[in-house]
MILUM-803026 format. One record per residue: x, z, y of N, C-alpha, C, CB in turn. Coordinates in steps of 0.001 Angstrom, whole numbers, plus 500000, padded with zeros to 6 digits. Glycine has a CB too. Layout:
N
XZYXZYXZYXZY;...
//
This chain:
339
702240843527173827700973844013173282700627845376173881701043844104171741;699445845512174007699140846996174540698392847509173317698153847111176059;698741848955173042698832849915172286697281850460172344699995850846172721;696710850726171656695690851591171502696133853044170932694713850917170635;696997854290171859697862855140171284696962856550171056699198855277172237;696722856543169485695897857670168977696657858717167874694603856989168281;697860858586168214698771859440167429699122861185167954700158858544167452;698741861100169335697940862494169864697956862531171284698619863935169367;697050863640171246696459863910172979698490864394173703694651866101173085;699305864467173349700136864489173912700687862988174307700806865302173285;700514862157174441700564860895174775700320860199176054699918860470174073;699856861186176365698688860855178402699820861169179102696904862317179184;699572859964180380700127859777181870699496860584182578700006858457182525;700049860941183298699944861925184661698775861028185575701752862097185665;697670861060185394696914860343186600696999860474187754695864860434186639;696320859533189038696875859645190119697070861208190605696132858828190963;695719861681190820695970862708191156697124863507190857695153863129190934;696960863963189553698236864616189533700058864374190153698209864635188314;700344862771190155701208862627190758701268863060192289701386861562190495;699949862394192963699615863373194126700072864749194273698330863524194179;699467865364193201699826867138193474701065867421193219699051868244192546;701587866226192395703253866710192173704299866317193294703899865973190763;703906865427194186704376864990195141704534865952196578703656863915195210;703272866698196791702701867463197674703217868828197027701108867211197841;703390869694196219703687870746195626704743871529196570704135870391194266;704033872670197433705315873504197478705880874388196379705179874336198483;707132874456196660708172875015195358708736876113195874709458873997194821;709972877039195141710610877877195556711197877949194007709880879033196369;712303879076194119712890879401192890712103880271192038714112879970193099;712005879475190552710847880761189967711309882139189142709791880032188804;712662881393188780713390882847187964713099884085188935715372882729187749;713336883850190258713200884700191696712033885308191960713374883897192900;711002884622191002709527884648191398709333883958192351708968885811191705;709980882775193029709321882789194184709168881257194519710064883651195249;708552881079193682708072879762193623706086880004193718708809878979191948;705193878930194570704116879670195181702903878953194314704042879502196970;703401877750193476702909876597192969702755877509191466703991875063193128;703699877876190754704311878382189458702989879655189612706382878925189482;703260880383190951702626882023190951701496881592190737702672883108192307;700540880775191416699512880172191701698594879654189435700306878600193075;699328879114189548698888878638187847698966879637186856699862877496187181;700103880519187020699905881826186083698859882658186583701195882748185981;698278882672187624697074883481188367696087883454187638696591883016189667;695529882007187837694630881292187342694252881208185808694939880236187776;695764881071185212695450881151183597695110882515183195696721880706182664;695826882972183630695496884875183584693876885167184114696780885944185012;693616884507184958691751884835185145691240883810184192690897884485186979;691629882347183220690759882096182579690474882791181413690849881094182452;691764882913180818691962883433179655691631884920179499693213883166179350;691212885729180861690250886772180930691989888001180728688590886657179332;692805887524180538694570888738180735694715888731182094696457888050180002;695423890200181746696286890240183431697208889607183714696905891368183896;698492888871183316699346888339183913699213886903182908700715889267184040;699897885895183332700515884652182162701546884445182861699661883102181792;702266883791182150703760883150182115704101881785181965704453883649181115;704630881160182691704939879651182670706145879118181399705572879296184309;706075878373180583706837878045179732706683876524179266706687878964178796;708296875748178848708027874441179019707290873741177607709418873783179428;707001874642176463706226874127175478705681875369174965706946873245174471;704452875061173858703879875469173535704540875886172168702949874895173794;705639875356171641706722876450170575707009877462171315708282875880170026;707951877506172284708566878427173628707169879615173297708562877331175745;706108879190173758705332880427174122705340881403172261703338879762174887;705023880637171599704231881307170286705974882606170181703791879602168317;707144881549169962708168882273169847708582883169170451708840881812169814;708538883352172060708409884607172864707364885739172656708219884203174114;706271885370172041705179886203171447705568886959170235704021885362171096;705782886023169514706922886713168224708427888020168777707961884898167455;708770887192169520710049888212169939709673889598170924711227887217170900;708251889249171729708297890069172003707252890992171319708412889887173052;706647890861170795705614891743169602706444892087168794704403890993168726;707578891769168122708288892364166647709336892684167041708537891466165364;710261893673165929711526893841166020712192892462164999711858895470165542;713541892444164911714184892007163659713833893206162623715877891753163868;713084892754161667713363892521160250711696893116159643714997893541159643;710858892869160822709439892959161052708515891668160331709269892988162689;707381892254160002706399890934158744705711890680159393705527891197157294;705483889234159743704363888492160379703518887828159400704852887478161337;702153887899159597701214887139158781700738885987159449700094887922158377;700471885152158746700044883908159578699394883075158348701449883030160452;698728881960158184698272881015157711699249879874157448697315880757158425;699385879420156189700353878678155640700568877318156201700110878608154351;699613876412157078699546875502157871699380875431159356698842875004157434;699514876834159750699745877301161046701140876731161564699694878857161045;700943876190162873701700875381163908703002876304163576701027875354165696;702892877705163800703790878372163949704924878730162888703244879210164354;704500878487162171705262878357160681705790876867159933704172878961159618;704726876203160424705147875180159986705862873757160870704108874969159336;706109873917161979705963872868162629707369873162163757704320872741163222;708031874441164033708512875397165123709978875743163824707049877048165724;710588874985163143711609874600162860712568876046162697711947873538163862;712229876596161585711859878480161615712236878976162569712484879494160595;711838878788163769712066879784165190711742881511164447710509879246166817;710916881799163988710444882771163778711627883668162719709045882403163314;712460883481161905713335883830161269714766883665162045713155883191160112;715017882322162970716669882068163476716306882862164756717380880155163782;715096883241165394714909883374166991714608884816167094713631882402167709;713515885505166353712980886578166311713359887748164952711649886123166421;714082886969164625714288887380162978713530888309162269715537887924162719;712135887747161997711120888515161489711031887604160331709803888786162405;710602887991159031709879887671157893707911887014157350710198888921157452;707945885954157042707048885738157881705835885692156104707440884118159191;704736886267156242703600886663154858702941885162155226702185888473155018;703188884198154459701929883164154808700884883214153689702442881516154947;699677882660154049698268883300153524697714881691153613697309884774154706;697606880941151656696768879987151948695583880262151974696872879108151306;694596879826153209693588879932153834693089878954153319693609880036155072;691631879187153866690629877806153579690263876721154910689006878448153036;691057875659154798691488874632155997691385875671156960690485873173156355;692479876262157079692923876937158457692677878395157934691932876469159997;691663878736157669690966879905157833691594881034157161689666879746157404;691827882245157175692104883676156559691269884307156313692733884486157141;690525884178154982689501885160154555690259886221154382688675884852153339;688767887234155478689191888604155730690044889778154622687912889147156080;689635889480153409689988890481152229691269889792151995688886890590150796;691691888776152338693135887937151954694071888999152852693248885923152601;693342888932154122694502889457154861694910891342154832694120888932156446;693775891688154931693764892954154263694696893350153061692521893088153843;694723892857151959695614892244150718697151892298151531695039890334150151;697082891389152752698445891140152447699009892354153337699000889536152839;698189892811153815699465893680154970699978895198154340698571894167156835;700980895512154938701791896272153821701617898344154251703886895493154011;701728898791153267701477899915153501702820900433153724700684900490152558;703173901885154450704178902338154606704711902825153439704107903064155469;705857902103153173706899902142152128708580901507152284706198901388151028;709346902626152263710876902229152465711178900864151500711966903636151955;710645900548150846710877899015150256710534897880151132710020898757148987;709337897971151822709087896702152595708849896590153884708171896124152177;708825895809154486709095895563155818707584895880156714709691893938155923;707479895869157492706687896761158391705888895449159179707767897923159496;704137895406158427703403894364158966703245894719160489702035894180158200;703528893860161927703152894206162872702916893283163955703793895009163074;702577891831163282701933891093163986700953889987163057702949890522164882;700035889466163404699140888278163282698864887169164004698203888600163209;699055886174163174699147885477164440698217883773163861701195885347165003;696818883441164594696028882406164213696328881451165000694730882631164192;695326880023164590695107879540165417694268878512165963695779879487165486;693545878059167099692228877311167336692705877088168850690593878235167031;691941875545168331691678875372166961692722874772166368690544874674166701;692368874143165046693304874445163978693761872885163728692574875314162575;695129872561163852695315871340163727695468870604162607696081871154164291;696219871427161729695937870643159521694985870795159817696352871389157646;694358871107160090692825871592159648691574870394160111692454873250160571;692386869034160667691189868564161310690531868807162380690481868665160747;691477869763163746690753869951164789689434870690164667690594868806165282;689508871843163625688632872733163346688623873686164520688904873324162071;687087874335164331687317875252165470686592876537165046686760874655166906;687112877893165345686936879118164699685745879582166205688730880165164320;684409880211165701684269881144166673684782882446166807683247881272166766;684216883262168035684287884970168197684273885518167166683257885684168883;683166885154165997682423885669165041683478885815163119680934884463165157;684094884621164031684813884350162563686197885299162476685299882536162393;687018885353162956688012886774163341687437888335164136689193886147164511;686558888146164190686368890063164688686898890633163474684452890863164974;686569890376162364686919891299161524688416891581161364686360890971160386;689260890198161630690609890757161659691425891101163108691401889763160896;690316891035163793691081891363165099690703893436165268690175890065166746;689470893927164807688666894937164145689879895861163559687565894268162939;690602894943162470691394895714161194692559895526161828691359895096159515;692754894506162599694774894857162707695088896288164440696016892262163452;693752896332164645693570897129165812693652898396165586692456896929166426;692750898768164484693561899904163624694412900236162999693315900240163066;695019899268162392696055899611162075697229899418162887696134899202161105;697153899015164137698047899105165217699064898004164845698678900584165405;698171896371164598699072895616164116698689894739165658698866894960162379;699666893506166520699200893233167396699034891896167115699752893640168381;697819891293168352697475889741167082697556888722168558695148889646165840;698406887417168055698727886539168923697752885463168510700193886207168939;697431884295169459696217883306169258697010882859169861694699883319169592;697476881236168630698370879906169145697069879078169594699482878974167757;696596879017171058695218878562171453695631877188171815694433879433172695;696650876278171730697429875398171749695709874588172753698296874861169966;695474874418171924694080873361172051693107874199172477693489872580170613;693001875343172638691397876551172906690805876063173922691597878360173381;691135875072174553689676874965175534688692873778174725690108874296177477;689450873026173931689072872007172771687787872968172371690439871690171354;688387874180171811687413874846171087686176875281172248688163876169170282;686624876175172940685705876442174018684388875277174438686693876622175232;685054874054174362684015873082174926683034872635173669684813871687175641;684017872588172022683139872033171367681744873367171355683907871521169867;682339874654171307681335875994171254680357875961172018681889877249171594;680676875461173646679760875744174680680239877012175219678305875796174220;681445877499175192681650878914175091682876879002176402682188879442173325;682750880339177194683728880366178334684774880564177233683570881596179674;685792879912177567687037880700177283687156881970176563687559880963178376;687256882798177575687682884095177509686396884966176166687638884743179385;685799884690176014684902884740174782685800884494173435683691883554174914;686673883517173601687563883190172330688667884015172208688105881804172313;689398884324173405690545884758173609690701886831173634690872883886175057;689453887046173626689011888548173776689442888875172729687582888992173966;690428890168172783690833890949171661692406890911170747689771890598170792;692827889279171470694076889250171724695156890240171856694053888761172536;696149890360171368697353891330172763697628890115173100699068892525172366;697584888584172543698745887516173583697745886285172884701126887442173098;698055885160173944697488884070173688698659882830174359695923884169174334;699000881719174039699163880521174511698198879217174640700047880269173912;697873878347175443697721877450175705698344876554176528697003877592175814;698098874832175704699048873794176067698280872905177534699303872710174524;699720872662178465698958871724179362698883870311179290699343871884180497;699773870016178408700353868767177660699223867840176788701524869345176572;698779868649176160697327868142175075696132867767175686696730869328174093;695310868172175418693873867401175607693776867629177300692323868247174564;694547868250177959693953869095179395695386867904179968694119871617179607;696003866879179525696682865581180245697767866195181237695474864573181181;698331867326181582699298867162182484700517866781181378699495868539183495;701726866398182015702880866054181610703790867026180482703499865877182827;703647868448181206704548869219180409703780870655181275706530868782180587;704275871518179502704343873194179918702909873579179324704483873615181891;702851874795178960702427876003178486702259876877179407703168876489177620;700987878210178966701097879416179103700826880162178707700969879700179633;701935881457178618701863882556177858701060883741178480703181882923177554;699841884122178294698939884715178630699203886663177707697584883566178204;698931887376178450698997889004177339698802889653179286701406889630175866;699338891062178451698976892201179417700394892335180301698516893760178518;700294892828181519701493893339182278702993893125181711701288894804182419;702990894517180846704292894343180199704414893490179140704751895462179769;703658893163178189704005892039177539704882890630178717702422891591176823;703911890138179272704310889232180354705908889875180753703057889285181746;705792890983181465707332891142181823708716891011180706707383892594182385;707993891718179283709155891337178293709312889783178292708833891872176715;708015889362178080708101887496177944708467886683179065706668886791177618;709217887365180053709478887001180851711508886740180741708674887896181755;711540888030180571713419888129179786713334887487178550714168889925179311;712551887317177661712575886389176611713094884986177198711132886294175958;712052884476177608711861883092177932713892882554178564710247883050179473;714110883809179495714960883178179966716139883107179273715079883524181006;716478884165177950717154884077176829717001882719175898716781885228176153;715940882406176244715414880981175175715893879636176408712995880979174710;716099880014177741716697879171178808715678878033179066718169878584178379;714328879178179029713105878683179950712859878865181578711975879332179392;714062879763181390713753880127182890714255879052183988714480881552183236;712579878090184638713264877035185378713365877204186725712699875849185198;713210876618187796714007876869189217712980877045189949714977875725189860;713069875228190932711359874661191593710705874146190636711256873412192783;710071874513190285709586874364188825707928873898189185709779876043187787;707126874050190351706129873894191137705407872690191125706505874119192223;706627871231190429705953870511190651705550869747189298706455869931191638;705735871045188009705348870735187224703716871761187031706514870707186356;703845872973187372702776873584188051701617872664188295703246874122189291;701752871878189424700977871226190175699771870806189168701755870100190878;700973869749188106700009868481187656698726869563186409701361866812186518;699673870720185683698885871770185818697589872803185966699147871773186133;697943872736187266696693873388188252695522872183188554697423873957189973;695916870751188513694949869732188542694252869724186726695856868123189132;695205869747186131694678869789184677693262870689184116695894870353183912;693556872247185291692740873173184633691258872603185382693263874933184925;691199871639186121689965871397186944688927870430185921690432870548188513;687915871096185817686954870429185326687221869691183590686728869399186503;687315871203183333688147871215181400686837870432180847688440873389180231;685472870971181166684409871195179982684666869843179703682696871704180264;683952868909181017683448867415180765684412866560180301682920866750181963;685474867174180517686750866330179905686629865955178456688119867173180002;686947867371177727687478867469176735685844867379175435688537868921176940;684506867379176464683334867231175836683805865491175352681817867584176971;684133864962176941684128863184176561684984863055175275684965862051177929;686017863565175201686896863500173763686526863440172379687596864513173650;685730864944172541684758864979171532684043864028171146684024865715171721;683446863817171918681991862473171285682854861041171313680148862190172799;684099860615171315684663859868171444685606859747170016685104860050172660;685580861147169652685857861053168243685192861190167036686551861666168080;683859861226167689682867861237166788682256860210166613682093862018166969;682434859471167737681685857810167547682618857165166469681729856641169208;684190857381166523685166856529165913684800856834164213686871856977166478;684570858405163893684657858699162827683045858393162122685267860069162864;681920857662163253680764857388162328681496855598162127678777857668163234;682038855124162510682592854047162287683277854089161042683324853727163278;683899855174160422685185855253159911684302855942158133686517856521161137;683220856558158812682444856461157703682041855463156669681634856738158061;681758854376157354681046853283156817682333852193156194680003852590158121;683563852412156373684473851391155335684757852047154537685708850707155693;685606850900153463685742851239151648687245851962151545685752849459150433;688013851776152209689111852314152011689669853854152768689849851236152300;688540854467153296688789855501154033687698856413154469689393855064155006;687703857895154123687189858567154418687446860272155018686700858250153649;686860860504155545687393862054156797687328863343155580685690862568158625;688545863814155791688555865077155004687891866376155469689858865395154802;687227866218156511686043867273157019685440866697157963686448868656157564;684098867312158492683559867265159827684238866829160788683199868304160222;683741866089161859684804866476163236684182867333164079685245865211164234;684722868579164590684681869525165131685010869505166667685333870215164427;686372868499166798686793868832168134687353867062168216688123870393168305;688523866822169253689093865794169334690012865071167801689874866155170519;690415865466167004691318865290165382690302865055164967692200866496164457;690596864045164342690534863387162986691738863210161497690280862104163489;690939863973160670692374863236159682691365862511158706693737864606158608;691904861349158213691599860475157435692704860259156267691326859386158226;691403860640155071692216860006153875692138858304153604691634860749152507;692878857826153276693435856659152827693049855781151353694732857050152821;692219855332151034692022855292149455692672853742149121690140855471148932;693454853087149501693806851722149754695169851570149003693888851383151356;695976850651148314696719850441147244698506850681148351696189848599146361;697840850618149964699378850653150497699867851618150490699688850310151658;701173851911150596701772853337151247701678853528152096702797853713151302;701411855101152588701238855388153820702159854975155017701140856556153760;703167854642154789703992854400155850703994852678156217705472855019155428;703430851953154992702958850764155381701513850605155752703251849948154443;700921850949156151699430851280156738699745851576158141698584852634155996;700464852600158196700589852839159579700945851656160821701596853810159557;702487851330159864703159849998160201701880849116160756703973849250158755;701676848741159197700178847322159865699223847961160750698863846572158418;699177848805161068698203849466162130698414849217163355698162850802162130;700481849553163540701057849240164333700703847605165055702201849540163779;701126846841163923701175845635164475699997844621164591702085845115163869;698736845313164534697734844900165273697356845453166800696763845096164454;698289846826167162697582847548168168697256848285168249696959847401168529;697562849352166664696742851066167044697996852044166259694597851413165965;698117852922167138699319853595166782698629855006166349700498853661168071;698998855742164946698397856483164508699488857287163648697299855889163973;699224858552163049700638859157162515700070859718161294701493860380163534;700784859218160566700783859447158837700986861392158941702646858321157770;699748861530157902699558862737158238699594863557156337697933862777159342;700844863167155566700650863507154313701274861882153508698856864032154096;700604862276152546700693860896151458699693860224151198701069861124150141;698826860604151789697390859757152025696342859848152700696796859648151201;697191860202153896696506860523155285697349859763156033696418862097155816;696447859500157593696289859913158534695409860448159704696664859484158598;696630860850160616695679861957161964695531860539162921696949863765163094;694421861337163685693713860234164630693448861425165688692118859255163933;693831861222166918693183862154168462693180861472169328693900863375169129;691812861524169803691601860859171148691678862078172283690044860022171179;691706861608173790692892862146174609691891861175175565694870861837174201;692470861994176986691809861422177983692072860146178361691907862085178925;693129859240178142693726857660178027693037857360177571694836857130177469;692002857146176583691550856322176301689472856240176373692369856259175126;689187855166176152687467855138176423687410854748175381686599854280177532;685426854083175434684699853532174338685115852201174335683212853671174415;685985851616174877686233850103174418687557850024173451686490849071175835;688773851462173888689479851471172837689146852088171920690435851724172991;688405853081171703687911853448170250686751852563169236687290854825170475;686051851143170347685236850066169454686700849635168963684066848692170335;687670849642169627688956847955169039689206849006167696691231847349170464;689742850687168071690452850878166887689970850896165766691004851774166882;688234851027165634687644850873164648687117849123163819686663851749165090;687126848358164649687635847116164168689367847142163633687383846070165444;690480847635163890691514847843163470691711848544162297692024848242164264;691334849211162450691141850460160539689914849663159612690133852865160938;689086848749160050688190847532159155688949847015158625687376846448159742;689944846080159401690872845366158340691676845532157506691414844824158613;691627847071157492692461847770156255691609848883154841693622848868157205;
//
């Protein structure tokens, strides 16, 4: 049987091209720096993302956690959002890796209203630990593939600037956001000290991250990474598929969009299921109103042909990804009919 696989944009084959570029790729050692493929893609991310240097890393945990280690000391307070990737998903890297303490802030689907965070950060006092990082993210994956503008964090990018707190953006998905906005990049990413984005997700190469910030940030996250035993060799010809990935983001990740918006006016119209927000970007989560358990839903989902991931106790997530077109998103919505 062939799969209709919507359980996430990490799911995509390397298209030709890219095997092409991975084939063709000159390499060198990169711990050495001197790999020309590796130099070449941190260049580039560093001019999209509008920073001076980025850093190559093989996931998008790797990056957020080197951001952490290198922004905080041990025994330093991080704020973050209670359904943030980084807290929730990164298997407490942030306490076993960085050994920082971490303030989570339930938000509104994703979001940190400004006076919340204000609230939480701590004044100088020998009792508590010393707020000195923030860390969001967009877009927002509990959240339904929500997407934050410029407009919606100035204020905490504004307040942690004064108070000399430094603020990381898990941009995992940010060109997602960028395209649903209409917006360059670097418009989202302004005001940062550090940013990551994935090459793995909606942008289809195989593997790897990058860790985007200023000079020395990059150079600390550079001895990080290789403490975390990121530091890889010829590493160039993962680069490659990469540097083909960053080509021609908008129309890509636009097709995604409207590809999950066709599924979810489909998904509107049956009795047993309805979207717990807007769709914003490529995610969908769908509640479930149907007498099965979630893990038998999925199953029968399975064994018609659409692979999807239980997202709760009466959910699931749905992402379309460059694998697939409008003939697999007509089948999967005949597939979620019969349930």
């Amino acid at each position: 049987m062939e799969f209709i696989d919507l359980r996430s944009d990490t799911v995509t084959k390397p298209r030709p091209e890219m095997l092409e570029a991975i084939s063709t790729a000159r390499v060198g050692d990169d711990v050495y720096g001197e790999d020309p493929t590796i130099n070449s893609l941190e260049e580039k991310a560093a001019e999209i993302t509008g920073k001076e240097r980025a850093l190559f890393v093989p996931s998008g945990t790797m990056a957020n956690q080197i951001a952490a280690m290198v922004h905080t000391r041990p025994g330093d307070e991080i704020i973050t959002e209670k359904t943030n990737h980084i807290f929730l998903y990164e298997a407490g890297g942030l306490a076993r890796l960085a050994g920082v303490q971490t303030h989570v802030i339930e938000g509104d689907r994703g979001f940190i209203p400004f006076p919340k965070l204000k609230e939480a950060v701590r004044d100088e006092n020998i009792h508590f630990p010393e707020t000195t990082l923030l860390s969001l993210e967009n877009t927002h994956n509990r959240a339904g593939g929500r997407v934050f503008s410029p407009e919606d964090y100035k204020p905490h990018l504004d307040f942690c600037s004064e108070r000399g707190i430094r603020t990381h953006l898990d941009g995992a998905r940010i060109f997602n956001a960028a395209a649903a906005l209409d917006l360059d990049v670097k418009e989202l990413t302004r005001g940062f000290d550090s940013l990551c984005f994935c090459l793995s997700k909606g942008l289809g190469a195989p593997v790897g991250s990058l860790l985007c910030g200023n000079e020395e940030f990059i150079a600390e996250g550079r001895k990080a990474r290789k403490i975390l035993g990121g530091g890889m060799r010829q590493a160039g010809i993962l680069a490659a598929a990469g540097i083909e990935a960053l080509k021609n983001i908008q129309k890509k990740l636009e097709r995604d969009h409207e590809l999950a918006i066709e599924l979810a006016s489909n998904i509107e119209k049956m009795k047993n299921f309805d979207l717990t927000s807007p769709v914003e970007s490529n995610i969908l989560v769908v509640n479930y109103k149907g007498k099965l358990p979630i893990e038998k839903l999925v199953e029968g989902l399975k064994k018609e042909g659409l692979l999807v991931n239980a997202f709760g106790e009466n959910s699931i997530r749905i992402v379309t990804h460059c694998d697939v077109d409008r003939d697999h998103i007509k089948r999967a919505g005949e597939i979620l009919n019969k349930f």
